[in-house]
N, C-alpha and C positions, 0 to 999 in steps of 0.2 A: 523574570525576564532574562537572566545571564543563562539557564538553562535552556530557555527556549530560544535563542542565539546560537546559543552549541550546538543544537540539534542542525538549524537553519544551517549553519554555516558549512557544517560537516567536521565540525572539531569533535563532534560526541556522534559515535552511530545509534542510532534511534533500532531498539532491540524488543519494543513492543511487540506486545501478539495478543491477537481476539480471543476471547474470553465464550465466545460464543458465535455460531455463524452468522453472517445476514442474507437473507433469502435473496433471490434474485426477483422473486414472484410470491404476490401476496398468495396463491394458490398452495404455496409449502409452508405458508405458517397454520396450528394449529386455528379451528376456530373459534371466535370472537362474539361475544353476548355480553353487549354493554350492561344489560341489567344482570347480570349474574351476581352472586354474592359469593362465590363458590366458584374453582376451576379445579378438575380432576384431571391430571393430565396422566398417560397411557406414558409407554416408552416411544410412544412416538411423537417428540418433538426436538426443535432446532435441528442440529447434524443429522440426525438420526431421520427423522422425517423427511430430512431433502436427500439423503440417502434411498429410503424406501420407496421414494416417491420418485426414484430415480434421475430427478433434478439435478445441476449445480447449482451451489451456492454463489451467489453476487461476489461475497469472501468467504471465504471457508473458515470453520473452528482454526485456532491458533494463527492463522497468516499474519502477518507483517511484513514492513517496508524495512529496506537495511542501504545505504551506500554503497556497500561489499557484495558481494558473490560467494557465496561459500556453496562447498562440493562435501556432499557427506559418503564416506565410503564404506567399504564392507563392515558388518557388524558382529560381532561375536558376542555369545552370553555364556556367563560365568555366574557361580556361586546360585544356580538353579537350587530351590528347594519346594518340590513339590506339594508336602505338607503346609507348607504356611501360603505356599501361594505369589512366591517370588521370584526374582534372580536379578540381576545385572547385567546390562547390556552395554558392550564397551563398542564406542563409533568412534572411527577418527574423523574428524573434521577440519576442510584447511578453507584458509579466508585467500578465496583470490583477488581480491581487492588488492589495492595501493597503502589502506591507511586501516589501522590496529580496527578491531567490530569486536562485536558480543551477539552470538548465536544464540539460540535456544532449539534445541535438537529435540524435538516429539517422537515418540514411538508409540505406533497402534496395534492391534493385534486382531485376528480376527478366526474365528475358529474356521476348521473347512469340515467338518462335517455336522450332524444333529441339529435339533431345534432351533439354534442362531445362526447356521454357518452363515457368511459372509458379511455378516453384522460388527461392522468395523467397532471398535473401541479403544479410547485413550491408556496409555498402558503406563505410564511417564513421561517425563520431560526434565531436562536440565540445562542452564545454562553457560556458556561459557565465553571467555573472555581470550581472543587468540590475534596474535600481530596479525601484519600485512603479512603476504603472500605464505603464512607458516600452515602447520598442520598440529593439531592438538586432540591428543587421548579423552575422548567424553565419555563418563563415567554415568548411567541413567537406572536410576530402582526401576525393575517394572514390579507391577501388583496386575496378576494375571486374574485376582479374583471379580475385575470391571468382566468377562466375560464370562463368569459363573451365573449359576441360580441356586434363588433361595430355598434349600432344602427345609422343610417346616418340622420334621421329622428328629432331625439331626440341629435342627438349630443353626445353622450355618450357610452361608454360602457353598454350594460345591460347585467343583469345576469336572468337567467334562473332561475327558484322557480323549486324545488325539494330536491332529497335527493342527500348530494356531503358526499363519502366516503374519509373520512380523514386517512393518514399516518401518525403518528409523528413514523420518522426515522433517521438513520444516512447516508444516502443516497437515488439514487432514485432506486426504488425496492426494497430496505432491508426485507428479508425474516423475519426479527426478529422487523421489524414493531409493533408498539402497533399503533390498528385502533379504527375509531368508523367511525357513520352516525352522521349528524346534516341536519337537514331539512331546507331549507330558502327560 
């Protein structure tokens, strides 16, 4: 009860986020066979289907509600390594709000050419914890191998070499996105 007061009150900022999207239209969910024993699902479902399907979603993957306003600015990646399929992506983030919040910074990634171009995918996320009106260095893994394929040959994921357009957002879509390209 004392937490869910906090929330209510706005002594605690409420720093949830979806776990998954909710469709706006039963027509973007995959479909439904009450007698099934059995469901095979393709890559196309949740985000991804209401993507395809050119849809929005009702809420999007990761959204959440905050008291705060936070502004995510330009992003820089460091400790790139092509081999394993990583790097780090540093955002600053500042809470323009009145009263201390806890962010959670999503970055997607999306290749722009071959077989998936424009097929958004979750690259990381991390959260952070930043006063009223301050700005704070957010430190985020990406794992670039969500926008590979499964080599059957090699055993492995591989990743396509080109240019993947980067998100650091507060969800998937965020119109208020800070973007860039990195080459790999």
């Amino acid at each position: 009860g004392h937490a869910l007061a906090d929330i209510i009150t706005g002594k605690v900022d409420p720093s949830g986020r979806l776990p998954y999207a909710i469709a706006r239209s039963e027509h973007d969910l995959p479909p439904f066979d009450r007698e099934a024993t059995s469901v095979r699902y393709t890559r196309w479902y949740g985000q991804r289907l209401i993507q395809h399907r050119g849809s929005q979603a009702l809420f999007p993957l990761g959204y959440g509600l905050s008291y705060q306003s936070y502004g995510i600015g330009e992003p820089a990646i460091a400790d790139s390594d092509r081999e394993r399929q990583t790097a780090t992506l540093h955002v600053p983030v500042t809470n323009e709000g009145g009263h201390a919040g806890r962010h959670v910074v999503q970055v997607y990634g999306s290749l722009q050419e071959g077989e998936r171009a424009g097929e958004r995918e979750l690259l990381g996320f991390a959260s952070a914890s930043i006063p009223a009106r301050q700005t704070v260095d957010v430190a985020i893994s990406l794992d670039f191998s969500a926008l590979g394929r499964w080599n059957a040959q090699e055993r492995k994921v591989a990743l396509e070499t080109g240019k993947i357009h980067i998100e650091a957002s507060s969800f998937w879509g965020d119109p208020d996105a800070s973007t860039m390209e990195v080459e790999l």
